[in-house]
C-alpha positions in Angstrom: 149.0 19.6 107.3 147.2 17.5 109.8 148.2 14.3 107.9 152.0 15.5 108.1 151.7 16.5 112.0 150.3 13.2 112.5 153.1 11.5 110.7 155.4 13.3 112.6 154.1 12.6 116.2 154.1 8.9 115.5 158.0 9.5 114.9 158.0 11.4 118.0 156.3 8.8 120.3 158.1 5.9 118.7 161.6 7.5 119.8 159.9 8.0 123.3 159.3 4.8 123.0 162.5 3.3 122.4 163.7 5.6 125.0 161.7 4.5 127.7 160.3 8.5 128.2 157.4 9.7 128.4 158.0 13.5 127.1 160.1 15.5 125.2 160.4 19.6 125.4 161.6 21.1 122.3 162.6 24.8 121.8 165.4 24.7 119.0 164.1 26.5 116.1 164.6 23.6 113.7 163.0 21.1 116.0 159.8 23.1 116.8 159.4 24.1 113.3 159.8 20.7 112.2 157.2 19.4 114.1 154.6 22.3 113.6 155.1 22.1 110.4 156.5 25.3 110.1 155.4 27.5 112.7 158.0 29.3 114.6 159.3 30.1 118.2 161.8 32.7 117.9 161.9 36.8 118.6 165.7 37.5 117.9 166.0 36.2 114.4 170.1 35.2 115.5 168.7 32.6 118.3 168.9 28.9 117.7 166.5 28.4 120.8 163.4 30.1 121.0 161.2 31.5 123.5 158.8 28.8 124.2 158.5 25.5 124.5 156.8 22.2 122.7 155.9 19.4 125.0 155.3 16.0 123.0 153.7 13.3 124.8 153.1 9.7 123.2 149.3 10.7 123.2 149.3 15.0 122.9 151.3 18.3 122.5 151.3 21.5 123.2 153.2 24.7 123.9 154.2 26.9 127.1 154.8 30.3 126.5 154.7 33.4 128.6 151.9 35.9 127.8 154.0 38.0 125.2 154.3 35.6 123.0 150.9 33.1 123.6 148.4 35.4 122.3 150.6 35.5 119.3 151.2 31.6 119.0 147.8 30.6 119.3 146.2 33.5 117.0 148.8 33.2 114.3 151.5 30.1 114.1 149.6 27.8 115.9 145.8 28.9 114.3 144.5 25.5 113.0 146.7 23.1 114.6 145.4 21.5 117.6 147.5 22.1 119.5 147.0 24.0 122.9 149.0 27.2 124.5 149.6 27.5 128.0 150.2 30.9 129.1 152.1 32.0 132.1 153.1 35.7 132.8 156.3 36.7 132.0 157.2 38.6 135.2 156.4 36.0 138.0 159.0 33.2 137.8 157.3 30.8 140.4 154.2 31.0 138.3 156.3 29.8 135.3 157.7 27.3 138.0 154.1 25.9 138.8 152.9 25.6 135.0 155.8 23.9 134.5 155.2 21.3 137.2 151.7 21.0 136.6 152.6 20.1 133.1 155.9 17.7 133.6 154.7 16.2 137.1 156.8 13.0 137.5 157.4 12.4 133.4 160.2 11.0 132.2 161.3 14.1 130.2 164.3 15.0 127.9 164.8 18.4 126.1 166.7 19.5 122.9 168.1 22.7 125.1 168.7 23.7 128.5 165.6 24.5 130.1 165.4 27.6 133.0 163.8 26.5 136.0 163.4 22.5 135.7 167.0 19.9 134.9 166.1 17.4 131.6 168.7 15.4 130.4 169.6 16.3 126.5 168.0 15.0 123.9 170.6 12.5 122.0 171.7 13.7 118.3 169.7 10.6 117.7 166.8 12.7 117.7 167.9 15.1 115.1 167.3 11.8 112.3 163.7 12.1 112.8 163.8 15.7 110.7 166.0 14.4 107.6 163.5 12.6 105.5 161.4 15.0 104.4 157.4 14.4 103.8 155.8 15.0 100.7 154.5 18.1 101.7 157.2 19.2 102.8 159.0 18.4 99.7 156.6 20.4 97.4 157.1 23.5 100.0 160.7 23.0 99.8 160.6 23.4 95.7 158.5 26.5 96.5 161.1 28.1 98.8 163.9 26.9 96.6 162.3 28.5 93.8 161.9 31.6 95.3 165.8 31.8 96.6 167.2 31.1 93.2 164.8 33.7 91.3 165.5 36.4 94.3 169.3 36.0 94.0 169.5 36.1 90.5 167.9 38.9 90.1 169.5 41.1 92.5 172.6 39.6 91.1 171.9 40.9 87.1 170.3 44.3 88.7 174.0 45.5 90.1 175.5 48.1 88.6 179.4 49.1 88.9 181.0 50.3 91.9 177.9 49.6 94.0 178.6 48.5 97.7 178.5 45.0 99.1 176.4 46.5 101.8 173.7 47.5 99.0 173.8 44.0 97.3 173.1 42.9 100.7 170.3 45.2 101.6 168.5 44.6 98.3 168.8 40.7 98.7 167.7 40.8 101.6 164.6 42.7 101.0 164.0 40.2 97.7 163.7 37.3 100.2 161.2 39.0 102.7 159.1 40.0 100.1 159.3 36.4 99.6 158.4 35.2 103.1 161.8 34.4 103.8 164.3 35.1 106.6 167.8 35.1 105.3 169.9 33.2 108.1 173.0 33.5 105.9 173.5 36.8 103.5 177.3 36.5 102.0 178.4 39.4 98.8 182.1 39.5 98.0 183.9 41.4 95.7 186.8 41.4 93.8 190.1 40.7 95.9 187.8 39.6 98.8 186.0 37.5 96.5 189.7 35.7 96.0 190.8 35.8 99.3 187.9 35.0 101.7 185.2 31.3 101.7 182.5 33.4 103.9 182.8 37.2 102.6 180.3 38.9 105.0 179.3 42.2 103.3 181.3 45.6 103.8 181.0 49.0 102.4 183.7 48.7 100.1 182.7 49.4 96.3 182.5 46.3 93.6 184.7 47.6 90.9 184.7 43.7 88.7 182.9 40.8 89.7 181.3 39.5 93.1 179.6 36.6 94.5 176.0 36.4 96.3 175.1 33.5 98.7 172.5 32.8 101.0 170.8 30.4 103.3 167.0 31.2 103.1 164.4 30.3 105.2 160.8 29.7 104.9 158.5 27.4 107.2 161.6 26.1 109.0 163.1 24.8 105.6 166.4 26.4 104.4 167.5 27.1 101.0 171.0 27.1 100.2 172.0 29.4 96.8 175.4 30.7 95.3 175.6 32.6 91.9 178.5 35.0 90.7 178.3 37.9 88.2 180.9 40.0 86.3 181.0 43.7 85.1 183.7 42.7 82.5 184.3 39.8 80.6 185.6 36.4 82.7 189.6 36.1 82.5 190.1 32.6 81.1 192.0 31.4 84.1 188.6 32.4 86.3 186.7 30.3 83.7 188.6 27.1 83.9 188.6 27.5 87.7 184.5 27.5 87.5 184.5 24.6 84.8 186.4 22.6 87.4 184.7 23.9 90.8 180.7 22.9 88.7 182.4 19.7 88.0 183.1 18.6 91.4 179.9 19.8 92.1 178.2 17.7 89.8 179.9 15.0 90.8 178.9 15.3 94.3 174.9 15.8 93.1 175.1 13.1 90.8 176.4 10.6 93.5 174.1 11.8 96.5 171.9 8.1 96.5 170.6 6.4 99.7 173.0 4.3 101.2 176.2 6.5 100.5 177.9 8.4 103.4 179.5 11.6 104.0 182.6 10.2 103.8 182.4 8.6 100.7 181.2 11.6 99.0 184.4 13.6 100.6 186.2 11.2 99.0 184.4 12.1 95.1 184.7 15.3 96.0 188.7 15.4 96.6 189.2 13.2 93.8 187.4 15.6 91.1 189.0 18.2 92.8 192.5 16.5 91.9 191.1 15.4 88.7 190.4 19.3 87.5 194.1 19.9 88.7 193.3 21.8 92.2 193.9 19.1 94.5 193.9 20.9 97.6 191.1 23.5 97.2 189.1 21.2 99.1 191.5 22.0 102.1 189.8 25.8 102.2 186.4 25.1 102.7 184.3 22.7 103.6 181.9 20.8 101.1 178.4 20.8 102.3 176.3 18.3 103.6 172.5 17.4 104.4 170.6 20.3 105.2 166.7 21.0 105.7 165.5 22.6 108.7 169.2 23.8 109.4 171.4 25.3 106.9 173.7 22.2 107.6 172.7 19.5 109.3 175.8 17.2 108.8 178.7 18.0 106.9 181.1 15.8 104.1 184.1 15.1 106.3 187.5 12.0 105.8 185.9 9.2 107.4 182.3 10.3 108.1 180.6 7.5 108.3 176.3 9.3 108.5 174.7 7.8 105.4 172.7 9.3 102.9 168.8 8.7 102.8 166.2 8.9 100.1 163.8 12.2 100.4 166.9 14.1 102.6 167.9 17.5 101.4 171.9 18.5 100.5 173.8 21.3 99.6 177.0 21.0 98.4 179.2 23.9 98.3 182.7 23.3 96.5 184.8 26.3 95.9 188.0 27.4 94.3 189.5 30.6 95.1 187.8 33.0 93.4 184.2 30.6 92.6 182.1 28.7 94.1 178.8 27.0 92.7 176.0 25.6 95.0 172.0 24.9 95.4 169.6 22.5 97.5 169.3 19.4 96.5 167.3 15.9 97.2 168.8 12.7 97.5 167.2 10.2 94.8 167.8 6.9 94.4 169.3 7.6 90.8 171.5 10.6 92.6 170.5 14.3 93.9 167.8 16.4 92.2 167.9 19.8 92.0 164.8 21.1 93.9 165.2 24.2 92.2 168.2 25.4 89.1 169.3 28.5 87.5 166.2 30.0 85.5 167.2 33.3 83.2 171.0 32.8 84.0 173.7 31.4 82.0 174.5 27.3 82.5 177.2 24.9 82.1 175.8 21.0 81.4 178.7 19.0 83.3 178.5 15.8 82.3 179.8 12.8 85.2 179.3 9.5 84.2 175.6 8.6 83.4 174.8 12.1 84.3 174.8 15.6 82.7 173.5 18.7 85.0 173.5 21.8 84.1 175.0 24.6 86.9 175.3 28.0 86.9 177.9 29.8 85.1 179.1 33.7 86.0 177.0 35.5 84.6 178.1 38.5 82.6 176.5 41.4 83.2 
């Protein structure tokens, strides 16, 4: 870890470099994560900011946080790292003020968030590049938390029984993850007709009478997972079938074509064509596709025209869906296309072959 936090500060203090600053102040989940190597900030588990800040220098770091959360920081997240908590008490706002001031002085600072009590400019989305290549380390954790995501959705998926309730398919996935260490920033379960009529199916108490999707967005150490799989009480209706055949092969063509050096935009355009190619031309017009993804669930998305290019060592998930099916996991982008950094295990597949390529993808399993 020291090695990685090293790396990762020399990114830091080139960019203040080229920015002409002399600080920046982080507080963004993804960003203090990032550079802790995957300590964390937050109380409310819905916040994108947290509740204290990281203050990078070109020559040291450390964190301010109020007296609630410092004892916590330092004894636990930050045990190990070097880096130093200042403490302030949470009641008195001028003495927040002060250790503020005596910490800023006259720096040329910039912050990822608004910041009570002090005016930064905002960091530029400039910034945000320094997460996307991902560190050996951080690679091998990834795998890890990938693995984990896939095994705890399967499972729950081929433990359902008939006429359960979104609500406990939800519960029980959840509870999978954080025996798992992980926080489940997204949780989707769909059933049946909601299954068909809704992209983002957030759980209800309705009963699952046929089939149903799980999907989720895991995280662990500031990484994110990304998993879909879908599951059947009764055998698949062959209309269903040819819908997933053609939503794993747009899929696959998407993995297969994630190299360095590609952009968003030119992946939209695989993705539309397979789509038309599998005969459901504007599917693509429903949802959107994925995009990179690593210390947010997506970083930047597949859009007409965008022109952010793929680099080697950045995660993806790409998402494509059909009504009714959808078929996703994490990927990394290699130089001879995306690598799955962690497949279907004890679940049916189907190998889709694209080009020079042939990946399998999860089928719907039949329970």
């Amino acid at each position: 870890m020291d090695q990685e936090r090293s790396y990762k500060h020399q990114l830091v203090a080139a960019y203040l470099e080229q920015h002409h600053l002399d600080a920046v102040l982080l507080s963004r989940r993804c960003n203090f994560s990032w550079y802790t190597c995957g300590a964390h900030n937050h109380v409310a588990e819905s916040a994108d900011v947290g509740s204290s800040w990281l203050l990078v220098r070109k020559d040291s770091a450390c964190v301010l946080a109020n007296n609630i959360e410092a004892t916590r920081l330092a004894g636990e997240e930050l045990r190990g790292s070097g880096i130093e908590v200042v403490e302030f008490p949470w009641s008195d706002a001028a003495e927040q003020r002060q250790a503020f001031t005596r910490l800023l002085g006259s720096a040329r600072l910039a912050a990822d968030a608004m910041v009570p009590l002090i005016d930064a400019p905002t960091l530029g989305t400039d910034f945000d590049r320094l997460r996307w290549v991902l560190t050996a380390g951080e690679i091998q954790r990834y795998r890890a938390l990938c693995n984990d995501t896939v095994s705890a959705v399967e499972s729950v998926a081929r433990s359902a029984k008939p006429l359960c309730r979104e609500w406990d398919l939800a519960a029980e996935l959840s509870a999978a993850l954080r025996r798992l260490g992980c926080l489940p920033w997204v949780l989707l379960v769909g059933g049946d007709e909601r299954l068909e009529q809704f992209r983002h199916p957030l759980p209800t108490d309705l009963k699952i009478h046929h089939r149903f999707m799980l999907a989720t967005c895991a995280e662990r150490g500031g990484l994110l997972a990304a998993c879909s799989r879908l599951a059947s009480f009764a055998n698949i209706p062959p209309e269903l079938a040819r819908k997933h055949q053609a939503v794993t092969n747009v899929d696959v063509a998407l993995i297969a074509s994630t190299r360095p050096g590609i952009t968003l935009g030119q992946l939209f355009i695989i993705a539309q064509e397979t789509y038309a190619a599998n005969g459901f031309p504007d599917q693509w017009r429903l949802h959107h596709q994925g995009g990179s993804c690593g210390y947010l669930p997506r970083e930047v998305k597949a859009a007409p025209g965008n022109a952010t290019t793929a680099l080697a060592d950045q995660a993806f998930a790409w998402n494509p869906s059909i009504r009714g099916t959808k078929s996703e996991d994490t990927i990394l982008c290699r130089p001879d296309g995306g690598q799955l950094l962690a497949g279907p295990t004890d679940w049916p597949t189907i190998t889709v072959r694209w080009r020079d390529h042939r990946i399998p993808r999860p089928d719907i399993l039949v329970l």
